[in-house]
C-alpha positions in Angstrom: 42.2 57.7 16.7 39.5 55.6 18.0 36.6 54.0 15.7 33.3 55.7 15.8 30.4 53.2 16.7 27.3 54.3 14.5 24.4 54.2 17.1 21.6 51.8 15.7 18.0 52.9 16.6 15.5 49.9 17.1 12.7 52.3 16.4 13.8 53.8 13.1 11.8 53.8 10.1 12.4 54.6 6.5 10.8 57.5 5.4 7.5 57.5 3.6 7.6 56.3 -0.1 6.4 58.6 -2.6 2.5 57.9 -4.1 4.2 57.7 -7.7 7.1 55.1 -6.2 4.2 53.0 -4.6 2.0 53.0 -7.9 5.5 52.4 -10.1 6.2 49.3 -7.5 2.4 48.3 -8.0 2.7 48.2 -11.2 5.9 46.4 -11.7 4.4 43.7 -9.5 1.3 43.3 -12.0 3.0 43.2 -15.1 5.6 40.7 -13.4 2.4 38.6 -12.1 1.4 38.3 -15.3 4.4 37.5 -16.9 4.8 34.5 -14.6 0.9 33.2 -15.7 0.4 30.7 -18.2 -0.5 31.7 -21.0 -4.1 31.9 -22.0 -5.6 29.5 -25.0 -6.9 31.3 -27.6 -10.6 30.9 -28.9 -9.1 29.5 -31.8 -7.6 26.4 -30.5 -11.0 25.7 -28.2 -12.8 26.8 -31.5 -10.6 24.2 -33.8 -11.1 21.4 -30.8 -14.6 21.8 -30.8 -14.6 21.7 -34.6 -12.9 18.4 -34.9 -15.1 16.8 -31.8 -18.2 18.0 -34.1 -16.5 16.0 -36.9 -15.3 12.8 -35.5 -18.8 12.7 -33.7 -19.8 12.7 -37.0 -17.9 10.2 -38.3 -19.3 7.9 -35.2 -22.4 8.2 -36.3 -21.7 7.6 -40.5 -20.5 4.7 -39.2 -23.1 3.9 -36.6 -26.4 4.5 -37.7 -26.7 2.9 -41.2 -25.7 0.0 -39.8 -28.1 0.0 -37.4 -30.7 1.0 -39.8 -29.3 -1.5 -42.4 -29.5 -4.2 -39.5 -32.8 -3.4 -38.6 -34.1 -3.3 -41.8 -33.1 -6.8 -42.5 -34.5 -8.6 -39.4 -37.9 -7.1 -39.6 -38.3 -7.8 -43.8 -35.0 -9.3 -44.8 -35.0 -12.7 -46.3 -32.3 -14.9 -45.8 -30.7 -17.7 -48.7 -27.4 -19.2 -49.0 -25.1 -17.4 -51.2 -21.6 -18.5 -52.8 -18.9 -15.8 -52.3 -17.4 -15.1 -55.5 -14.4 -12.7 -54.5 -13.3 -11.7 -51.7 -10.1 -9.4 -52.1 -7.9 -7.9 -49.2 -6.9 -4.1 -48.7 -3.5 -3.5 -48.5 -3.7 -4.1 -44.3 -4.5 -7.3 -44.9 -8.6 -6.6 -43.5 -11.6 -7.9 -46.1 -12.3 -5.7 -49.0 -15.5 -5.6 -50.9 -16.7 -9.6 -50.5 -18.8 -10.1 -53.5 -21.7 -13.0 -53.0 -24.1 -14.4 -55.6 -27.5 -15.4 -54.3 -30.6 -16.4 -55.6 -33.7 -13.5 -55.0 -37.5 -13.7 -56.6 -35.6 -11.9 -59.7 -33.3 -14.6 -60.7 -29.7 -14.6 -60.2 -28.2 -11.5 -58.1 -24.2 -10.7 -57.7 -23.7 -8.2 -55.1 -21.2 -6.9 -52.7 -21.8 -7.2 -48.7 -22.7 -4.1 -47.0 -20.5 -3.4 -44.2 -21.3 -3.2 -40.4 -19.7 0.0 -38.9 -16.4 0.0 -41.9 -15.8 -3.6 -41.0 -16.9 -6.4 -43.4 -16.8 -10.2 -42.2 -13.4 -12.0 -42.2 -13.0 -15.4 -43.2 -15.2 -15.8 -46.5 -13.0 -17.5 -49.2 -13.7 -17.4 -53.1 -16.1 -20.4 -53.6 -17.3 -20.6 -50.1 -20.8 -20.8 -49.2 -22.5 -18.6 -46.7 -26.0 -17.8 -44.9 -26.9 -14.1 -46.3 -29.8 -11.7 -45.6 -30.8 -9.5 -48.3 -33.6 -7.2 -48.1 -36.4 -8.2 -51.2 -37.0 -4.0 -51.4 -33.0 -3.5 -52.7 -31.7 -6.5 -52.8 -28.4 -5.1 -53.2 -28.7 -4.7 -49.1 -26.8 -7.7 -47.9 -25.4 -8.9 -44.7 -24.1 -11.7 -43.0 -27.2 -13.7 -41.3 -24.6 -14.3 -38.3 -24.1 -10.6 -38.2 -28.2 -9.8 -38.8 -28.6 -11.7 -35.7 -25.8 -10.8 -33.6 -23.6 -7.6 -35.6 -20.7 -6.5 -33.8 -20.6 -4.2 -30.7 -17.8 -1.9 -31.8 -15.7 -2.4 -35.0 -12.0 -1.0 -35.0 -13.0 2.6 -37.2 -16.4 3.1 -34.5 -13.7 2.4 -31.2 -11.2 5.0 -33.4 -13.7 8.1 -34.2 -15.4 7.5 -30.7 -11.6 7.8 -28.7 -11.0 10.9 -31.0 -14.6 12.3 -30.3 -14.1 12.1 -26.6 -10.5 13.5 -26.8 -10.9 16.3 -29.2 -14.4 17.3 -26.9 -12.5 16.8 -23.1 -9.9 19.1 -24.6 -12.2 22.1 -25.9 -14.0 21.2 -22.6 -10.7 22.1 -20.7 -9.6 25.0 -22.4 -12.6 26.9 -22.4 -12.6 26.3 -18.8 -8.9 27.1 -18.5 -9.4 29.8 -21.1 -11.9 31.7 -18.6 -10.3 31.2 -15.4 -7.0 32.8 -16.4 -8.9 35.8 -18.1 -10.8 36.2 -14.5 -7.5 35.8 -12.8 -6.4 38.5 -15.0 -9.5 40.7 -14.8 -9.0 40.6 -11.3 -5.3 41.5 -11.1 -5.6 44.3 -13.0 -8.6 45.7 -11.2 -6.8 45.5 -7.7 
């Protein structure tokens, strides 16, 4: 008994697929299409990232703009004496805590704490230490530093902190609204086709 040699046609076809095969095979193609796509950020997350760039921006500018108000107050009216430091206690990081001065204004004798610049106070004033001080005559519980009147710091270490965060929590609600709405277009147009 000899083998019989199935004849192989170069022309053949397969026969026509059904219309409900070719939408079932569509279908299964979408859905696995948009299994495989990352998944979209809710509006909660952008929402909550937005939220906290709103409130570090905030916190910026609590720190910021008092202290250049406070700074600018004092060089256009403040008046500046020589004041002995009379505590001058450290927080438990080891950074200067409320430095008490006393100081000599038109009203007599004056013991005040030093306003900070930005939620930094100067370092380096001891108990018993004299130091230049500006105080404004209006309040004279507005004190600075004369050093720091003239020249206050750029950026203090809390400012550089709620600036980073700022920038961070804003570039990432940035993002995922932008990521957000290009995978809901991708979408939109996946299940359109």
């Amino acid at each position: 008994m000899g083998k019989k040699k199935k004849k192989r046609r170069a022309d053949w076809t397969p026969p026509p697929k059904s219309a409900e095969r070719v939408a079932h095979e569509a279908e299964w193609r979408r859905r696995r299409f948009l299994r495989e796509q990352p998944p979209v950020p809710p509006w909660r997350v952008v929402l909550a990232l937005a939220a906290m760039s709103l409130l570090t921006g905030g916190m910026f500018l609590v720190f910021l703009l008092p202290s250049e108000s406070l700074v600018s107050d004092l060089r256009s009216r403040g008046v500046s004496v020589w004041a002995e430091v009379t505590a001058s206690p450290k927080d438990k990081y080891g950074n200067p805590g409320n430095v008490k001065v006393k100081f000599s204004d038109a009203e007599g004798k004056r013991e005040t704490s030093l306003h900070d610049w930005g939620g930094m106070r100067p370092e380096g004033l001891e108990p018993g230490g004299v130091v230049s001080v500006t105080y404004d005559p209006r309040d004279p519980a507005r004190v600075l530093t004369t050093d720091w009147v003239r020249n206050p710091p750029t950026m203090t270490a809390p400012m550089l902190v709620t600036l980073l965060l700022f920038l961070l929590f804003l570039a990432g609600a940035v993002f995922g609204a932008i990521r957000r709405r290009i995978l809901l277009e991708r979408r939109k147009q996946i299940t359109a086709a």
